[in-house]
Each structure stands twice: as C-alpha cells, then as structure tokens.
N, C-alpha and C positions, 0 to 999 in steps of 0.2 A: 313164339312169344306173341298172344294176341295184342290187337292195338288197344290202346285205352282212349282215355278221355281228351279231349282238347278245348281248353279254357283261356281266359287272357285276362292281362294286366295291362296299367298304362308302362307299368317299372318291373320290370321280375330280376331278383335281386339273389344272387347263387351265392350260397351258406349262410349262416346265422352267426357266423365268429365276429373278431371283435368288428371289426370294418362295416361288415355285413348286417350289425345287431344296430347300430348306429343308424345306417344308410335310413336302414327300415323304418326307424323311428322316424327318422329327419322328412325322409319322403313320403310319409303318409300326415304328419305333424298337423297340417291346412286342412285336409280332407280334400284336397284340389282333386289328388291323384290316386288311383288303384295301386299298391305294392302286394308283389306275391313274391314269398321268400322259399327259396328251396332249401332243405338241410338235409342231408344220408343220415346224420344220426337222431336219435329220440331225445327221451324226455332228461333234463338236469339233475333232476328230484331223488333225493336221498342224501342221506348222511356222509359219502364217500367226497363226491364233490362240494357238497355246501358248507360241511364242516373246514373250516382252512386246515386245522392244525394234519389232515388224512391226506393230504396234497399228494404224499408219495403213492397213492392209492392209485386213480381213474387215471393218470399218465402210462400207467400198466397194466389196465385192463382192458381185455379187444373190446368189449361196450363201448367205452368211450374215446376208444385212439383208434386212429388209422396203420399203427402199427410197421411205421417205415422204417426201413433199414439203408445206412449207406450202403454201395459197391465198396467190396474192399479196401481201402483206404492205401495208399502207396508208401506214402510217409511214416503209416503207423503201423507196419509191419505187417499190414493186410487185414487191422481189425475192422471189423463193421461196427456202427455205433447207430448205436436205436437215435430216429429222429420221430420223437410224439408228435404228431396233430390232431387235434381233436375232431373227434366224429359225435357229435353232441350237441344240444342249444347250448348256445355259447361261444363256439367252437372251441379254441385253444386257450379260452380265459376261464375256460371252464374246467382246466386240466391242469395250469400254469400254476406257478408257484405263490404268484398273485403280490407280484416285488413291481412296483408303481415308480419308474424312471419315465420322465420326462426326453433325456437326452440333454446333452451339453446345445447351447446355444449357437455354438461352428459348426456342429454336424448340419443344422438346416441350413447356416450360411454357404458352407459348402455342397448344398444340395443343391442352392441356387447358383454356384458356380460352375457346378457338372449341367446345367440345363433346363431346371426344376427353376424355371423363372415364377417368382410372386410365392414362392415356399421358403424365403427363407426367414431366420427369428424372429425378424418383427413383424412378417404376417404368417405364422404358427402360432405364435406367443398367443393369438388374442381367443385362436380356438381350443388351445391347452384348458387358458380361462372359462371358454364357454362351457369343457365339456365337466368341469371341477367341483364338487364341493369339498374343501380342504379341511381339514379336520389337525389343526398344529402346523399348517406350514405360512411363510413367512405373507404379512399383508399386502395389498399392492401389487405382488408377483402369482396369486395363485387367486382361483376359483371359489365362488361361494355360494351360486346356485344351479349348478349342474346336474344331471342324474349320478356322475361317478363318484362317489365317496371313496375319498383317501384320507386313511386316517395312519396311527401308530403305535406300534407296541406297548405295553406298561413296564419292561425294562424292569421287571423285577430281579432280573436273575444277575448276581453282579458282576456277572462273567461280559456281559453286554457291555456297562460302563469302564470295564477293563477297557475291553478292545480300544474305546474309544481313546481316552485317558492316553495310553501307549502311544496312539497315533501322536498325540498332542505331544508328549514325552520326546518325542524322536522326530519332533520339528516343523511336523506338517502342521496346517492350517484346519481347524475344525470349521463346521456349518450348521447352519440354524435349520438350514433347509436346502439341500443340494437341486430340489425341485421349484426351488424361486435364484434368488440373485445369482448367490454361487455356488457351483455344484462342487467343486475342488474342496476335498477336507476330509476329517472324519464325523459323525454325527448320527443321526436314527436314520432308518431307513423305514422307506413309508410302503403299507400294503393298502391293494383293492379288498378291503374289509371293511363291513357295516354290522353293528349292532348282532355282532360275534358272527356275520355270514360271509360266507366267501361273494364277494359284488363285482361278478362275472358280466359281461358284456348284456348275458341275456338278463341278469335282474335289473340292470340297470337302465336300458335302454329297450330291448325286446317286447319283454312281460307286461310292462307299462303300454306300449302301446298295443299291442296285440287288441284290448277291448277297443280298439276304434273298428268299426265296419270296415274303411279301407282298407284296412289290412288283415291280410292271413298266411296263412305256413302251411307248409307240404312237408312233414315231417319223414323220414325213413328213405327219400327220394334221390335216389344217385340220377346229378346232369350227366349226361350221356356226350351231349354235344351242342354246341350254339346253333341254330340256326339261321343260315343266310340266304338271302333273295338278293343274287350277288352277289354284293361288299357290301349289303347292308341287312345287319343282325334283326331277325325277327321275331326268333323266339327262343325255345330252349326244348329239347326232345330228351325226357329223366323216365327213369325205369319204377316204380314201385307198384310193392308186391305181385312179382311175376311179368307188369303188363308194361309197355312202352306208352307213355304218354307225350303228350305235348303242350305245350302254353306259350301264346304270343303275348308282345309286349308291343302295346301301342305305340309307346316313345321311345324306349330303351334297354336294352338287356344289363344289368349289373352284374359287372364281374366280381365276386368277394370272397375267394376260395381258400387262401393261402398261397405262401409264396410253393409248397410244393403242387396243390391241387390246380390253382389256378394257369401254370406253366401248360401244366398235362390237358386241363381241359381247350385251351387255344390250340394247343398242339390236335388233339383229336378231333376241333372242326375246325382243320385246316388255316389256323395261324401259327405262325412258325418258319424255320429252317425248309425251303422249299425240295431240296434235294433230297433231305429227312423225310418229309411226309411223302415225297412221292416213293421212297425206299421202301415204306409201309403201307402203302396201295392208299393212301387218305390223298386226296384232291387237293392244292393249295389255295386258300382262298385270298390271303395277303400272306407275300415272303418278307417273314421278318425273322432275320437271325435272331435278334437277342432274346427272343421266347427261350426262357430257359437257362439261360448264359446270365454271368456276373453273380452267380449262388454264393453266399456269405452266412457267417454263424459268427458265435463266439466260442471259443474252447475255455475250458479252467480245469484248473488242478485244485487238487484238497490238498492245504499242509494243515493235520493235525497232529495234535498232541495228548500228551492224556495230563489230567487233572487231579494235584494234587489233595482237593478237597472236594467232599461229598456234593457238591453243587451245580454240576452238571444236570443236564437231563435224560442222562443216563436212567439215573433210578424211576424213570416215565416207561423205561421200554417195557417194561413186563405184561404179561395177559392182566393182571387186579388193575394195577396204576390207568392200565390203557382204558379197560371197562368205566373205572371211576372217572375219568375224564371226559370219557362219550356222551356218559348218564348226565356229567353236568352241563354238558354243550347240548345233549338233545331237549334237557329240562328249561334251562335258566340260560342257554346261551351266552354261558360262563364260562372263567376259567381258560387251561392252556388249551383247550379244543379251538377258543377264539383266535389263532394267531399261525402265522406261517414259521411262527419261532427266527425269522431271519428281521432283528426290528436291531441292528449296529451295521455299518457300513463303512463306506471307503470309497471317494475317486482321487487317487493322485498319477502324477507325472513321473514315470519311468526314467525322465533324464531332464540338464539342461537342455534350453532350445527346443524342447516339445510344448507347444501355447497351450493348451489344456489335456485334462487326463487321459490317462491312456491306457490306466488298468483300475479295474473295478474291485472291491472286497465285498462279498457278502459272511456275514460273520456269524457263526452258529452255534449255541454253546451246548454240543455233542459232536461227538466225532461216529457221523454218521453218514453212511452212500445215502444218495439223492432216493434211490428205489425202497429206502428204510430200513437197508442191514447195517449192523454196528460191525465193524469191522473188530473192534479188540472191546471183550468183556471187562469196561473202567471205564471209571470217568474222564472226557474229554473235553475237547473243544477244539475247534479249525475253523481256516479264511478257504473261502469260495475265492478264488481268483486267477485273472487272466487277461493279456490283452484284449483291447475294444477295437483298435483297427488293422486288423493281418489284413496285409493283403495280397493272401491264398483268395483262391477262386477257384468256384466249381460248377456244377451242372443238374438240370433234370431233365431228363427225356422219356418220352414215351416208348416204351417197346413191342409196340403192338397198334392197332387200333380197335383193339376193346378195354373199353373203359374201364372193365371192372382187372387189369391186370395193373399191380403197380409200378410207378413210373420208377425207370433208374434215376440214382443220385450219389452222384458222387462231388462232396466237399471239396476234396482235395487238400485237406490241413495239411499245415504244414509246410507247403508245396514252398513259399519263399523262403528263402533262408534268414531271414530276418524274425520269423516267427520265435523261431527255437530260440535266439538269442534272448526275446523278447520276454518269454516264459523266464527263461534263467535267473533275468532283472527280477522277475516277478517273485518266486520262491526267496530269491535274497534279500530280498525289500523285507519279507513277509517274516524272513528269521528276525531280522534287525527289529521287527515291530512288537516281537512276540519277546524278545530280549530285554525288551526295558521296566524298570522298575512298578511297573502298575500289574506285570503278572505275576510280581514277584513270589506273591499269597498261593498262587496257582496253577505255575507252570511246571509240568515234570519231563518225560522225555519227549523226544518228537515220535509219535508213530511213523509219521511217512512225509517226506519221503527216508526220513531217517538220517539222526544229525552224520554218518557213514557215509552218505551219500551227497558228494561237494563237490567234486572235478566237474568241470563242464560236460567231459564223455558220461559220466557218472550218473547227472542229472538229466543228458540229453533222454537217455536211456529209461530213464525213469519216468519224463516226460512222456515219450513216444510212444508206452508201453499203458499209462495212467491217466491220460489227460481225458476229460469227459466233453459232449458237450454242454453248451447250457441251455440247447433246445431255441437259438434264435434265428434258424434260417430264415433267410430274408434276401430282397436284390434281384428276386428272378424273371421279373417283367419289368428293368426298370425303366423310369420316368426321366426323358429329355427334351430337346428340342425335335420338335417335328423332322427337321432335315437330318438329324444322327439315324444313323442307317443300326445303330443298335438297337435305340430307344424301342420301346416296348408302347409304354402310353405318354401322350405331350402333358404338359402342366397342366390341364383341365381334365385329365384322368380319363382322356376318349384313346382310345386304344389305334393306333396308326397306321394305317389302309386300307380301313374296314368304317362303317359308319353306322350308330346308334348302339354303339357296344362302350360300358364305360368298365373301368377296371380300379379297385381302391385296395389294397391289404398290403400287408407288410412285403410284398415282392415289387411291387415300384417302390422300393427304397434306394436312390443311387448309390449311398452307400450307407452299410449300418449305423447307426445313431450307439451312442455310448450307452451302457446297460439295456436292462431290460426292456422288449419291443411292443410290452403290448400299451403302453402309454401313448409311443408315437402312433403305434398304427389306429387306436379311439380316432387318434385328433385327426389323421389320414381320412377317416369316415365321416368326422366333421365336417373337414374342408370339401372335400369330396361331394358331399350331398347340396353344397349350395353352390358347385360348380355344374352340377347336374343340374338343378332347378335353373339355372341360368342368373342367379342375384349374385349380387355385386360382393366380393367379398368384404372379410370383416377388415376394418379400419386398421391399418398398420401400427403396431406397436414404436414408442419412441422409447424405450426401458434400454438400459446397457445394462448388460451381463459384467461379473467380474471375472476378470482373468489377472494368474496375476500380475504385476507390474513389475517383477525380474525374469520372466521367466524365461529369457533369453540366457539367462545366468546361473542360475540357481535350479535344481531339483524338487526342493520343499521351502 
C-alpha cells in the first residue's frame, strides 16, 4: 500500500455524524482555526435519505451503514440483532428515524452525579436552546435560532389523536411538549424535519459551513489510527483510495466516531484495556479499561393490532401509492413523503416510586417492521415500546488490529433480571392503553403478541424471541471524573492519559438519556466545541422541570 499525502489542521475532527457535523461548524465558525473532517462514507444526496417518509431505506443499505451485528446475544437465545451506523455525511442522522428527544431533565442530573460535573440540566438546558429552532414546542423552554429545526407532524391520520386521547382516558397526564417543561404525558412527537427534508446533522450544521475556507472534508477516508508522539495526539494516519495517508493537527485531534467506531478506534492506537491490546500485538499507549465497557441501548417490542377501518396506512404500501408519494416529495416537497409517520407519543412511569418515565411509546398507525415489511396483509396500528433504563451492559472490542475488520459487540440484553419484568409492565400498560374507549372506532384483534399470550412464561417468551433494537447504542467511552479508573473522557471531553485528543458522541454518555439519542448527542457537540475552544460555558439555566408531585405514590 503506497504512502500518500500528509497535510495538517489546527483541529482534525474523525466523522461527520451528529457530534462531529456540529464540532466542525463550531470550530471553524471565527475563521480563527483550520478544521479537517474525516468521513469513510460519501455523499447524502438522493431521495432515499432526504426524503423522511424512506427512513426504512439507507439504515439497510451497505452505502450507507456500516452494517454491524451483535455477538450472539445469551439472553435471546443466541440471536444477533443488526446494530446500524451510519457510514455517510451525516453519520447516523443521516440513517435515524429522525424522532427529536431531548431526554428527561434527571438523566443529565444524574450524569452529573456519576461524575460528568457542569453537565447537568441547568447547564445542557442552555445548549438544547442554542442548538434549536422549534417549530410548536413550548416558549421559554425551547430554541428559536439555531441551525436544527424541529418541527411536527400534521396528525391527520385519526388513528394519532386516538393514541393520544386513550392515554388521557386511562389517567395519564398529556404534554404540550415533552421537549420543554414536561416530558411525562401523552402528546405529538417532534421530528428533525425542514420544509419536507429530512435536517440530518450534515444539512444542518455541515453543509452550511463547508463554504468557509477553514474548513474542508476528506470524504471516503477510513481513520486507521490516532497518532501519538508519546501520550500526546498528533495526527491521524486514514487510508483512501488504496493509499495511507496522514494529517496533523496543530491543537487537537477530535474524536467523533460513534459510540461503536469510536471504542475501536482508541483501541487500535493504543487506548484501551492494556492486557487487550497487548493480546493483539497493538502497543499500549494509555491503559484505560473502560474503552469499550458500560455499552447500553434501548430494546422495544411492537404490540400491534389490526384496524378496523380503512384508515391505516396500509393502503400507502403498494408500488402506485408508493410512486405517487415519491413524485409528490421529489416535486412539491409534499405530502406523506414529508414525515417519519411517528408524530403521537408517550413517556410514562412503569410504577409508583419511579420519579420520572421510564418507558417510551412511539406510535405508528401501521402495523409495520422498522426494515418496512408489513407483517399481516390489513390494516393496522402499533406502540413502539420499551424500557429507557435497563441496566444490562455490554461491550465492544477490537478483534484484530486491522481497522478495516469489525469490532465485536456484544449488548448483552437482557442480562439483569429486572429487564424482563420491566417489558412485561410494558406490554400491559400498552393492552390497558389500547383498551379504552377512544379505539373503540378502531380496534380489532391484537396481531402480536396476541391477546393468547398473557402468563409471564408466555410473554417472557415472546419477549426474548421479538424484542428489536431501537438502534441507540451509546455509553462506550464514558465521561467521569479524572480519578475513575473507568472513565473514558473527564467533563471537558479530553480523553484521559493521553493529551490533545478530545472525544464528543454519543459513547461519553454515563448513562442513556430517555428516548431518542441523537438530540442529546447535537447538544454533546455543542457543549463540547466550546470546551475545546477554551470559552467559558454557557450561563446555567435556573428553569425547573416538572416531575410529578405524587410520584412516590401513584403510577399515572
């Protein structure tokens, strides 16, 4: 393999995902500094990704995924379950189903209490705000000129204001905006969509600044490895087209790969489990267990049903319906091409004495797999749902040290026993929901797991055999205190016992944040970039959250 080129930045900034699209912005924004961004995948452009409503599409094609699978899984009878990342401008916002959570307001408290000092609510809150333009969510609590638009469904389908309705029915608390005050309720759920386009990390953040001089991209370009002059990062050694290249970084190397890619790449230049890399002939350059360690997701289950009347979007799935739908998104940037179809939701509380939610609904009116097979010819409808905090733990490791072999991963769902029970709640909650007089119009039998299927052995069964991910690995380099012999990177996102290497994606998460990850991890890229630049962060929030005031006592 000839040698290639070698060039430098003051910042070289590894992937263009959500963290990484951000950084880039933030650090080239002054023109102070040189930013060079690395990405393995190409271009975003085309219908598959930009259109929202084709989501099931680029998360399953090798163009755009990296195409990872768990290790056998122990708990689940030894299935494997695809874990998508994206390989694309964009990264994984580019692939994602484009579902805009914030996270509950005690996940970052308690991110500040595992060691993540100066991250918690009231100083995230203020860069949620910077990174915002809200489009329907509540005043005061949310963003109005930011590059990321969030906006929300048109809810015409009246299977949406069922779901909600029901919730209301059956005693829970609805919300105006689960992404300002309070997140606990039933209410719309808000997507990364603009002016019918899917407003992925790269439109948002990337693409805009690309025309400043400072900054440019090395598209197609797998990092191979960090380099170090010692324990201090100096550049980056990436392969494209055939040739090995190199590029220094004057101040810094940015780590922004993903919670899988970024594991594996510390690991192959030597940060990591020191025993590990010397098994595999790699050099140790700082021994740091937790590279890798503390891996977390979310699981869910589909309960659907099928629908009594024609009003599903069933009658969408055909070759005519699909074409006529395309033509009106690729013309007029109309119509159901505009939307992720997931615009009704859900976070509530599994039990008394739990202080905020702890299972998520995403609400869909078809009863359709995530990859876009309809499972029974009829019309349907199903709740996306599942616990937000298992805690199961799992792993990634390198198996080699050659870059281009994928790294193992293994989740390990399941693994507490407290999971399985937790599901169980979950499904019964979700009968009782689907039970009340607002579907009355519309409910017919359960598809799945089938009203047959009710003993605990029954459903465990069904669980273990059914439950999908929801694609939010995250956790794997996380973020403590300097002296945690786990910790990965300290709260200023510098990577620890190593220097001028910084690290921001969704794997410093200490622990997952409630729904969907790619909100926190933006704001992660946020705060991150003006930790890098050395300014003072943003002004602490004095706003309280509502939680609610029994909830010592009371379920809903």
């Amino acid at each position: 393999m000839a040698g290639g080129t070698q060039r430098s930045a003051d910042y070289v900034v590894i992937g263009s995902g959500s963290a990484g699209s951000v950084m880039a912005n933030r650090l080239s924004e002054d023109g102070r500094y040189s930013v060079l961004v690395l990405e393995y995948g190409g271009s975003d452009a085309g219908p598959f990704i930009q259109m929202p409503s084709a989501l099931s599409y680029p998360m399953n094609m090798p163009l755009y995924d990296w195409g990872y699978q768990s290790e056998p899984e122990p708990h689940l009878g030894g299935r494997r379950l695809a874990c998508p990342r994206g390989k694309v401008l964009g990264g994984s916002s580019s692939i994602n189903g484009m579902v805009y959570v914030r996270g509950h307001a005690l996940d970052f408290d308690t991110w500040e209490e595992m060691g993540a000092a100066g991250w918690g609510y009231r100083h995230v809150l203020p860069y949620f705000k910077r990174m915002e333009t809200s489009h329907g969510g509540q005043d005061g609590w949310r963003g109005d000129g930011g590059p990321l638009h969030v906006s929300r469904g048109r809810r015409k389908n009246p299977l949406y204001e069922a779901f909600v309705e029901a919730g209301r029915e059956a005693g829970y608390q609805t919300t105006a905006d689960y992404n300002g005050e309070q997140q606990e309720g039933f209410g719309d759920m808000e997507m990364t969509v603009w002016n019918g386009r899917r407003w992925s990390a790269a439109n948002a953040y990337l693409k805009p600044a690309l025309a400043r001089r400072n900054l440019s991209k090395v598209s197609r370009a797998l990092a191979r490895r960090i380099l170090f002059d010692g324990r201090r990062a100096i550049g980056v050694e990436y392969e494209k087209g055939g040739k090995v290249h190199t590029v220094l970084a004057d101040r810094e190397v940015v780590l922004a790969a993903g919670s899988i890619n970024s594991p594996q790449l510390l690991q192959l230049s030597g940060v990591g489990s020191a025993p590990h890399l010397k098994e595999l002939g790699i050099e140790p350059v700082a021994d740091r267990p937790g590279v890798g360690e503390n891996l977390q997701d979310h699981l869910e289950i589909y309960l659907q049903m099928t629908c009594t009347q024609p009003v599903s979007l069933y009658k969408h799935l055909n070759l005519i319906s699909k074409g006529l739908i395309g033509a009106q998104w690729l013309f007029f940037k109309q119509g159901l091409g505009t939307t992720n179809h997931f615009e009704s939701c859900a976070f509530i509380r599994s039990k008394a004495g739990v202080q905020y939610p702890d299972i998520q609904y995403h609400f869909l009116p078809v009863a359709i797999r995530y990859d876009g097979k309809s499972p029974v010819k009829a019309h349907g409808f199903q709740a996306h749902v599942g616990p937000m905090r298992s805690k199961s733990r799992g792993w990634v490791k390198i198996q080699s040290s050659d870059p281009k072999d994928a790294p193992r991963i293994l989740f390990n769902y399941l693994s507490d026993p407290s999971d399985m029970e937790d599901f169980r709640t979950c499904i019964r909650l979700s009968r009782e929901i689907f039970s009340q007089s607002a579907f009355d119009g519309f409910r017919g039998e359960e598809i799945a797991p089938g009203a047959d299927v009710s003993s605990d052995d029954a459903l465990d069964g069904f669980i273990r055999e059914h439950v999908e991910s929801a694609y939010h690995p995250s956790g794997t380099c996380r973020m403590g205190a300097r002296d945690d012999a786990m910790a990965v990177v300290d709260p200023e996102n510098r990577v620890i016992g190593v220097d001028g290497l910084r690290l921001a994606d969704s794997s410093i998460m200490p622990r997952i944040t409630n729904g969907n990850l790619n909100g926190p991890t933006l704001m992660i890229g946020e705060k991150a970039s003006d930790h890098i630049l050395g300014r003072d962060p943003l002004a602490p929030s004095n706003q309280k959250p509502w939680i609610h005031p029994d909830w010592r006592n009371v379920q809903r």
